[in-house]
ZAMARGU-4260 file (C-alpha; in steps of 0.2 Angstrom, whole numbers, plus 5000, padded with zeros to 4 digits):
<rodrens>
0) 5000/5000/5000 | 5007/5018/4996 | 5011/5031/5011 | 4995/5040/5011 | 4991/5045/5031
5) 5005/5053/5043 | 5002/5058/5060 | 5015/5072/5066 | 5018/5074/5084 | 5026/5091/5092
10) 5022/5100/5107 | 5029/5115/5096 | 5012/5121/5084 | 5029/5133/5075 | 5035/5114/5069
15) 5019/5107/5065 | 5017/5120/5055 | 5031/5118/5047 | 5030/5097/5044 | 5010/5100/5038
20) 5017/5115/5025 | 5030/5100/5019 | 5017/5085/5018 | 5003/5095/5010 | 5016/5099/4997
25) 5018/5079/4995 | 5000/5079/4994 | 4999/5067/5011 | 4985/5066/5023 | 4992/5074/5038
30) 4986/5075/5057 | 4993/5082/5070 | 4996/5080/5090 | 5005/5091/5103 | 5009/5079/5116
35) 5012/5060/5117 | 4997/5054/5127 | 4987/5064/5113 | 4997/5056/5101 | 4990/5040/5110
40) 4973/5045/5109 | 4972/5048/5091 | 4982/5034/5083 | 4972/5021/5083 | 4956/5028/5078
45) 4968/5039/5063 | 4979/5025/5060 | 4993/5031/5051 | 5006/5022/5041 | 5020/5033/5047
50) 5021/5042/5061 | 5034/5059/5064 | 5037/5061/5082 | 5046/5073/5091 | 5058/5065/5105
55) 5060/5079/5117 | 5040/5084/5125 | 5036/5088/5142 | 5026/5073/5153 | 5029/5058/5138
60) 5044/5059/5128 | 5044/5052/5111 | 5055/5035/5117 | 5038/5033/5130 | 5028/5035/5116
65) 5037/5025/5102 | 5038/5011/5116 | 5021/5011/5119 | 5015/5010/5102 | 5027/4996/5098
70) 5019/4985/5113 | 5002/4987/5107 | 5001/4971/5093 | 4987/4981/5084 | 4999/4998/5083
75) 5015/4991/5081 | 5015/4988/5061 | 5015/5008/5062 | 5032/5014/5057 | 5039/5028/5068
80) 5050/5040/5063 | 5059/5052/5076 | 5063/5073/5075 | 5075/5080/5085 | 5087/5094/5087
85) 5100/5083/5093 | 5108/5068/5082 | 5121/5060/5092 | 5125/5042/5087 | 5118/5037/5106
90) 5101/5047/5104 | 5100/5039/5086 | 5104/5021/5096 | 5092/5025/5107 | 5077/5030/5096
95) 5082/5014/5087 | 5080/5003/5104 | 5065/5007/5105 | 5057/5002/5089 | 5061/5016/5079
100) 5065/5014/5059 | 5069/5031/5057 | 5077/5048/5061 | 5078/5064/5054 | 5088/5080/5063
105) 5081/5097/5065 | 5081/5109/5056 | 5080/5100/5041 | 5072/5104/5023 | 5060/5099/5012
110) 5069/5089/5000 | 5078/5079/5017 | 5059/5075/5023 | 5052/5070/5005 | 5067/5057/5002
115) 5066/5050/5019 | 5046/5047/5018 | 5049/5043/5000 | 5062/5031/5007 | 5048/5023/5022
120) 5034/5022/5007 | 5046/5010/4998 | 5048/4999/5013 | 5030/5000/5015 | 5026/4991/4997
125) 5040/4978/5003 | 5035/4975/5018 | 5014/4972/5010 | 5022/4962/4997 | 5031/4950/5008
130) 5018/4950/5021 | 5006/4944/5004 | 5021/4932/4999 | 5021/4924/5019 | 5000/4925/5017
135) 5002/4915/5003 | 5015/4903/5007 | 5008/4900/5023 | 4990/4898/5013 | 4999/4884/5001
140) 5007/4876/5016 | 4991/4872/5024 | 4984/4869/5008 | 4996/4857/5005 | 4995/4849/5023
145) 4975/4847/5021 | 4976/4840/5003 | 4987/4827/5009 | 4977/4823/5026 | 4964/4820/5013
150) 4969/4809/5002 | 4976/4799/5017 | 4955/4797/5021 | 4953/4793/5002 | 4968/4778/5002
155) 4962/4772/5016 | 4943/4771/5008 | 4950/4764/4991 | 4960/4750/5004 | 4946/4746/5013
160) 4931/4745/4999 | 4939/4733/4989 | 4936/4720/5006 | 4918/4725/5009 | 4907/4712/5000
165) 4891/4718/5009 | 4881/4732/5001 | 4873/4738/5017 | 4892/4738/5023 | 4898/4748/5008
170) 4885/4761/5010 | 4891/4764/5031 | 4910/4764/5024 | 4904/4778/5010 | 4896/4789/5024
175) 4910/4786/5039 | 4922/4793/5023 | 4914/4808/5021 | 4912/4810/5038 | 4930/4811/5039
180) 4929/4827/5029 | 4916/4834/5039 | 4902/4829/5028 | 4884/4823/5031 | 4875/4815/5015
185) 4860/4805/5009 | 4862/4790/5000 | 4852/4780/4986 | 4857/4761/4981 | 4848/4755/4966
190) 4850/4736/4967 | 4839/4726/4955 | 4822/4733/4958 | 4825/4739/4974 | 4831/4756/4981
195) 4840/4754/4996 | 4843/4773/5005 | 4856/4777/5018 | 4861/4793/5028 | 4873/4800/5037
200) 4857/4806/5050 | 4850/4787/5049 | 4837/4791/5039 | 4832/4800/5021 | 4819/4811/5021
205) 4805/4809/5010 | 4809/4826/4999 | 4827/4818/4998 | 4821/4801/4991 | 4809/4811/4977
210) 4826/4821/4973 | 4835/4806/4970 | 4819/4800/4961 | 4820/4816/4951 | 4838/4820/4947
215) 4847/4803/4947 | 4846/4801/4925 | 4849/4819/4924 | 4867/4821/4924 | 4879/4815/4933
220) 4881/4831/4942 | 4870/4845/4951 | 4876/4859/4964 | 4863/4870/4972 | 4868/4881/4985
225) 4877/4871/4998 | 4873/4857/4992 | 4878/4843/4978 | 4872/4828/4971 | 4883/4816/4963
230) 4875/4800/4951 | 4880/4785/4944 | 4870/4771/4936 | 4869/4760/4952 | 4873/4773/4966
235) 4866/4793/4970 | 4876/4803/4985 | 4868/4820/4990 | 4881/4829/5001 | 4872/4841/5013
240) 4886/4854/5019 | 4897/4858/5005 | 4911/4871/5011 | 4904/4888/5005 | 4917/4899/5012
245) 4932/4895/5003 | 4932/4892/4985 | 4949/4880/4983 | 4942/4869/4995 | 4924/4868/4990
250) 4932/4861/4973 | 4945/4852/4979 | 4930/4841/4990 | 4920/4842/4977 | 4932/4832/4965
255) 4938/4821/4982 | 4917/4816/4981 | 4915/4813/4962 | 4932/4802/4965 | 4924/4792/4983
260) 4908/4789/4973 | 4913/4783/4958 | 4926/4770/4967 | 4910/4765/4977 | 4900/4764/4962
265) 4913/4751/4956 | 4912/4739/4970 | 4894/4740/4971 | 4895/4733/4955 | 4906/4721/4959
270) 4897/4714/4976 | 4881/4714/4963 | 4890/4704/4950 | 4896/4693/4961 | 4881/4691/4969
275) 4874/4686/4953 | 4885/4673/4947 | 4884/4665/4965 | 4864/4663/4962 | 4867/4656/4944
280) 4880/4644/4953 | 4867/4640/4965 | 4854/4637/4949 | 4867/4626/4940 | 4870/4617/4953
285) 4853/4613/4956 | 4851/4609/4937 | 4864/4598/4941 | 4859/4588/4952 | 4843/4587/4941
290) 4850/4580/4928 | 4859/4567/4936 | 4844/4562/4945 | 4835/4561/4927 | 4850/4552/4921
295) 4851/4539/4933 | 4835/4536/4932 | 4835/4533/4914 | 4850/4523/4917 | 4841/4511/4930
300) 4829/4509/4915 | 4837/4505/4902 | 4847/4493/4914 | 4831/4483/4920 | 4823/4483/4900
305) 4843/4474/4895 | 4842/4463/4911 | 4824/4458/4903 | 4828/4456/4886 | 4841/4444/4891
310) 4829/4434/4902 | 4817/4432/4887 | 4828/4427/4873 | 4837/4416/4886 | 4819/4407/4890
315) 4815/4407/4873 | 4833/4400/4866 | 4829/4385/4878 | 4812/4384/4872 | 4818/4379/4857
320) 4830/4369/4859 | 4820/4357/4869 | 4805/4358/4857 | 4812/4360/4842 | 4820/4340/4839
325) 4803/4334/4845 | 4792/4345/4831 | 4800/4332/4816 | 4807/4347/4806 | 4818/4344/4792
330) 4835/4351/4794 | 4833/4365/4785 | 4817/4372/4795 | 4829/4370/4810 | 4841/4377/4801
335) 4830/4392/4798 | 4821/4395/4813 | 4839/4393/4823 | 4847/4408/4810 | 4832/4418/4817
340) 4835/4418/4833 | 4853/4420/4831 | 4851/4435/4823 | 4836/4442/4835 | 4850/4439/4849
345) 4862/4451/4839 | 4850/4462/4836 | 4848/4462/4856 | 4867/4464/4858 | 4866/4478/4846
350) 4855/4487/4856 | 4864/4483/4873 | 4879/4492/4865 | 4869/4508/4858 | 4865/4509/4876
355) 4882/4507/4883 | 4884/4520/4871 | 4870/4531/4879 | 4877/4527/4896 | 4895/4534/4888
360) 4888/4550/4881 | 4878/4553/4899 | 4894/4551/4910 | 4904/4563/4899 | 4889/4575/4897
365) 4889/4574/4920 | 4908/4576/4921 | 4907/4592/4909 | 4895/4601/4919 | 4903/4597/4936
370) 4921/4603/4928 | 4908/4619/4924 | 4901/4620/4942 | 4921/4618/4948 | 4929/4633/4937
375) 4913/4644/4941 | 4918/4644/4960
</rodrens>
């Protein structure tokens, strides 16, 4: 800031006269004091940038005053400047002791006083630009302390969702996150047909459900005063107490949200999936056991019609052998009737091996879908 306001201090009005002639030519804003405890009385309410004070005054000298101003934190960023007809190096080192940054020697003239204000207003613009630099240093510092306390909470989430195979689990883990950042949210789970909803409070008010209702396919974000809402395809998180006082960290939470949601989106899909594939396992399984039931089954029967078959054609091949040399057929009637049966025999074999071949193609078919069952879990 430039040297603007200077409050001169002299229990001689000839002097004051003299300093107000000088500034007012500088076209600075000048007040004036005749004593130190007026001086005291005035500069906090004026609050000059520089202040001329003259060291020898009856009751308070200006050291008294300079050390008083210099002991009051809200004062002592005023820069003091001493006049005096004396200059010795130990009333210089003196002024100096007691806070002083400067001193000029009566009489002096015009140009003397305009370089040494000249001089101060310099170290004024210094001294707002490195208190601006410390400002922003200091700003970046904490900055830079919060952003990493911050993405500590969001390593330790990402660490900590990939284990959660629960969906009312992963909603708690989502809200005890933001609580870490000071957050309070509602949430909306849509999991097949159902909408599960979760909130920080314990429960979602009906006006937050019919937002969610609302707003969750239109756009995957929305920021109303305080307030933002975040959607996904599976998963909606309405954040109740965004930081409205500082901008840097309203967007830096903001993008920390947007980042904790969609990782949660993510496992939600994955617990659903999973889910999912465990219930067809479980309907495979079943089909399974289905089939091996039917397969046994049709096994048993087509063991019990072989077993049969081989009782008939046994019954009937003894048949004729003990009828046929009594019925006084020629030999080639025997002949005949024996080629028959040999070949209705075979034709039995042949159908004994066709379901040997069944039994073959069942076993391989059960031993398939078990390997199927075994690389599916």
């Amino acid at each position: 800031m430039a040297l603007q306001r200077i409050l001169a201090v002299d229990d001689e009005p000839f002097n004051l006269e003299i300093i107000e002639e000088i500034l007012e030519d500088l076209d600075f804003e000048v007040q004036t004091a005749t004593s130190g405890q007026e001086c005291l009385e005035i500069v906090e309410s004026y609050d000059p940038q520089v202040i001329l004070l003259d060291v020898s005054m009856p009751q308070m000298s200006g050291y008294e005053v300079c050390k008083a101003i210099k002991a009051n934190p809200s004062l002592s960023h005023i820069i003091v400047m001493f006049v005096s007809a004396r200059g010795s190096v130990e009333e210089r080192m003196e002024g100096y002791s007691v806070g002083a940054e400067d001193y000029i020697v009566k009489p002096f003239g015009h140009s003397e006083l305009k370089a040494k204000l000249l001089h101060l207003g310099q170290m004024l613009l210094e001294k707002d630009i490195l208190e601006q630099q410390i400002e922003d240093a200091t700003t970046t510092a904490f900055s830079a302390m919060a952003t990493s306390s911050e993405m500590g909470q969001i390593v330790n989430f990402v660490e900590q969702v990939g284990t959660i195979q629960d969906v009312s689990e992963l909603a708690n883990a989502l809200i005890n996150c933001l609580a870490n950042f000071g957050l309070s949210c509602n949430i909306e789970m849509r999991v097949d047909t159902d909408k599960l909803h979760f909130a920080t409070a314990g429960l979602c008010s009906p006006i937050v459900v019919e937002l969610f209702e609302i707003l969750h396919s239109k756009g995957r974000l929305h920021e109303f005063t305080n307030r933002i809402l975040v959607n996904y395809e599976l998963l909606s998180v309405l954040i109740l107490n965004m930081p409205s006082d500082d901008p840097d960290k309203h967007g830096r939470i903001r993008d920390h949200i947007c980042f904790i949601v969609s990782v949660t989106e993510q496992q939600l899909l994955s617990i659903l999936t999973k889910n999912t594939l465990i219930n067809q396992q479980r309907e495979l399984n079943s089909a399974i056991k289905t089939i091996h039931s039917k397969f046994t089954g049709l096994l048993s029967m087509l063991n019990n019609n072989r077993s049969q078959n081989e009782a008939i054609f046994k019954r009937l091949q003894e048949l004729f052998e003990s009828r046929i040399p009594s019925m006084g057929l020629d030999e080639d009637q025997e002949v005949f009737i024996f080629t028959h049966i040999d070949e209705a025999i075979q034709s039995s074999v042949a159908r004994e091996e066709a379901i040997a071949q069944v039994k073959d193609a069942f076993a391989e078919i059960e031993h398939d879908l078990c390997n199927l069952t075994t690389d599916e879990q």
